[in-house]
N, C-alpha and C positions, 0 to 999 in steps of 0.2 A: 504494500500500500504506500501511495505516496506523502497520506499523513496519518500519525496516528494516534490514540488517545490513550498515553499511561496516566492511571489515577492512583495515587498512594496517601496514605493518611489525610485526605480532604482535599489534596491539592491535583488537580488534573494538567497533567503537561500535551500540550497539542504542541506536537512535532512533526517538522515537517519533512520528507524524507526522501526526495528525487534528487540524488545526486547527479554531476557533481555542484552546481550551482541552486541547484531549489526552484528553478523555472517553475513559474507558475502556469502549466498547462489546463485544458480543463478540465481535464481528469481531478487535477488539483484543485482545482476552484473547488467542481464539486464534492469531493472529501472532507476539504474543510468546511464547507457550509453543510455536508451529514455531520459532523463530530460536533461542530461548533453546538449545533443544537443538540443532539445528544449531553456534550455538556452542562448544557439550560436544564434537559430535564434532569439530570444521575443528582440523585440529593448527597450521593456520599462525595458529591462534585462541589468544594464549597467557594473555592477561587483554583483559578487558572493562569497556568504558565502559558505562552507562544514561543516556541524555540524552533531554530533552524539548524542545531549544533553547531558543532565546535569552532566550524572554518567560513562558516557564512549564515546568514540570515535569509534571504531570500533577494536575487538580483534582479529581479524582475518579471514579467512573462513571457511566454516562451515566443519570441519574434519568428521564428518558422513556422511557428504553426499560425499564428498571426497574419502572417503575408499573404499565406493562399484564402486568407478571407476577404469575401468584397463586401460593398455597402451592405448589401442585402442579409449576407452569413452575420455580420457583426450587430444590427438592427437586433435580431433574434437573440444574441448572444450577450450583449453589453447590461440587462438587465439581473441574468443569472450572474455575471461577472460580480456586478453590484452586490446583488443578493447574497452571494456568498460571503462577500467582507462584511455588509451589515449584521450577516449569522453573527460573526463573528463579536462585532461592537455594540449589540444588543446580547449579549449572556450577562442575565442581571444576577452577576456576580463579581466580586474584584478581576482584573484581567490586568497579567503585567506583562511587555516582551522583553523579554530574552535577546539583543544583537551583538551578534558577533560578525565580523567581516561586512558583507555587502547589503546593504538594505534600499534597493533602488527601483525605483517603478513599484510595482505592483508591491513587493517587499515593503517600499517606505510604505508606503497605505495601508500595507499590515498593520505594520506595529503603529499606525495610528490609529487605529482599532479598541487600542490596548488603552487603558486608563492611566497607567506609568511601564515607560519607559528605563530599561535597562539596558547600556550601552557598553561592549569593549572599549577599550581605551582606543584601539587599532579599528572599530567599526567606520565606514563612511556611507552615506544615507542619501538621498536626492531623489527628485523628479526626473530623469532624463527623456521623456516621451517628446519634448516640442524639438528634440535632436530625430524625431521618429515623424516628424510630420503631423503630431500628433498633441493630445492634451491629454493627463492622468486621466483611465476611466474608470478606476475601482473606489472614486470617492476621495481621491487626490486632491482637487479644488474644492472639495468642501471641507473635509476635515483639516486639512491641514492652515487653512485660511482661520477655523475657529481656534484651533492650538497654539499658533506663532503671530495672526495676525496679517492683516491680508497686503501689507505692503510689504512684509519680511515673505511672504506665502509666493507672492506674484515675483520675488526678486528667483526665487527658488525654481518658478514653474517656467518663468521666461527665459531663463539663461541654459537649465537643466544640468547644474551645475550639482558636483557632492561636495557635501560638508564633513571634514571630520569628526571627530568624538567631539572633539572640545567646542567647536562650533558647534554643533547640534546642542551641545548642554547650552551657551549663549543663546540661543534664540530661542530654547524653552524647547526646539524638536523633541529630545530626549531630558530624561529628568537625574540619570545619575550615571556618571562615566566609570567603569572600575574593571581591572585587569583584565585581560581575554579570558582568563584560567577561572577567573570566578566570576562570571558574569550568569550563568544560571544559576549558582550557587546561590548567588545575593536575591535575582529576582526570585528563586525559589522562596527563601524565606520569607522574602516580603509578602507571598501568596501565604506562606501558611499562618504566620501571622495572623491574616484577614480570617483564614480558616478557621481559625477557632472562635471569631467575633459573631456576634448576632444578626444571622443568615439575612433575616428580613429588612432591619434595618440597613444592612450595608446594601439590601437591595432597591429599598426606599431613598438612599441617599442618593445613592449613580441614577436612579430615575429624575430624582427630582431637579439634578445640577442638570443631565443631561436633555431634559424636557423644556427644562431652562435656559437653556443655553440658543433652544430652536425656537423659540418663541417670545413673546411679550411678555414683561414682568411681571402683569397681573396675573396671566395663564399658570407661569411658574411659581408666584404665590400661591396659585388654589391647589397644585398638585403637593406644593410641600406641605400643607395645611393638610389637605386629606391625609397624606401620609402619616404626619407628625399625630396626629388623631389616633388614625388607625393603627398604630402603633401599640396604641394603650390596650390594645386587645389582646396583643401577646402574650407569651409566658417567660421570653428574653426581657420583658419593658420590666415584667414583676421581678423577674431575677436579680435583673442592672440596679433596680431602684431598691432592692432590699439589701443589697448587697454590699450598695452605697451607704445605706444609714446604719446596717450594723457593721461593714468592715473600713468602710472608708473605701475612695475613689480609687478605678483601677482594679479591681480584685473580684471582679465578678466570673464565671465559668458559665459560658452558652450551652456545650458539648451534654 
């Protein structure tokens, strides 16, 4: 399989696995938008890793197979493309990537998928499609526009230039640079971390920034409001809050 889904103590690693570059074919799209979801449902599923191993992330899609499509093949095609990465940036659950080596085209709009970013020290990231004739179509001009900003976004798409590690952390692409050697190590833990926290609420939060983020204040007020409510119906809300006044902040257990 070109991706797959190892789960171990809460934390699910979707790995992508077509060497030697990670092309995103469609074989590949579709895999990860079965797993992504698969993910969404497995309850023992409590946050997720994105990894490419050790020597790259993902360099893009796969331009041969690409070529021999016309207007009309891509028309039918450009939606499931889409649809796969949103599988992926709708698992309302923590979501961090993992990059190591090349994260370009279709790769960079992975790990924008992902809620934070973990980057090699040696990783380089980019848009290069307007070098292709072409503009990101797996949700490259939107998310990356909401992440960096869309005059740092537009500098990125129109040149189709790569940024290294340390550029990517300046402009907020990525959120933490750290050795090649440990670069799933760190985002692993940051996922299990999440793993142990109160499933609903971290799933109320990511809804509500991100529902917020697409829409008008007022909209993103009513959904943090529902949530914040709905919350109180829990048995994490009674937990956190008991746990609070007899143990003090920080000490409560979800699992």
């Amino acid at each position: 399989m070109t991706v797959n889904l190892e789960v171990a103590e809460g934390v699910g690693t979707l790995r992508l696995d077509r060497p030697p570059m990670n092309a995103l074919d469609i074989a590949t799209q579709d895999r990860l938008k079965e797993l992504a979801e698969e993910a969404t449902r497995r309850d023992d599923v409590r946050a997720v890793v994105v990894y490419g191993g050790e020597k790259v992330f993902a360099a893009g899609a796969d331009i041969k197979e690409m070529q021999d499509m016309d207007h009309t093949a891509m028309v039918l095609r450009a939606r499931a493309l889409q649809d796969s990465f949103t599988a992926v940036a709708r698992i309302p659950k923590p979501v961090v990537a993992a990059v190591t080596g090349y994260a370009l085209g279709g790769g960079c709009e992975l790990a924008l998928c992902a809620d934070y970013r973990v980057a090699a020290d040696n990783a380089k990231l980019g848009q290069p499609e307007i070098l292709l004739g072409l503009i990101p179509g797996a949700g490259g001009t939107q998310r990356l526009a909401r992440l960096i900003g869309p005059s740092k976004a537009k500098d990125l798409i129109f040149t189709g230039r790569m940024v290294k590690a340390d550029e990517a952390l300046s402009l907020g692409l990525v959120d933490q640079v750290v050795p090649a050697a440990e670069v799933y190590d760190t985002a692993h833990a940051w996922a299990a971390k999440l793993a142990q926290g109160p499933a609903l609420a971290l799933r109320a939060a990511k809804e509500s920034i991100d529902t917020g983020l697409e829409t008008d204040i007022d909209t993103g007020l009513a959904v943090e409001r529902n949530w914040f409510a709905g919350l109180f119906a829990t048995e994490d809300r009674e937990r956190g809050m008991r746990s609070f006044v007899e143990e003090g902040p920080g000490k409560a257990k979800f699992l």
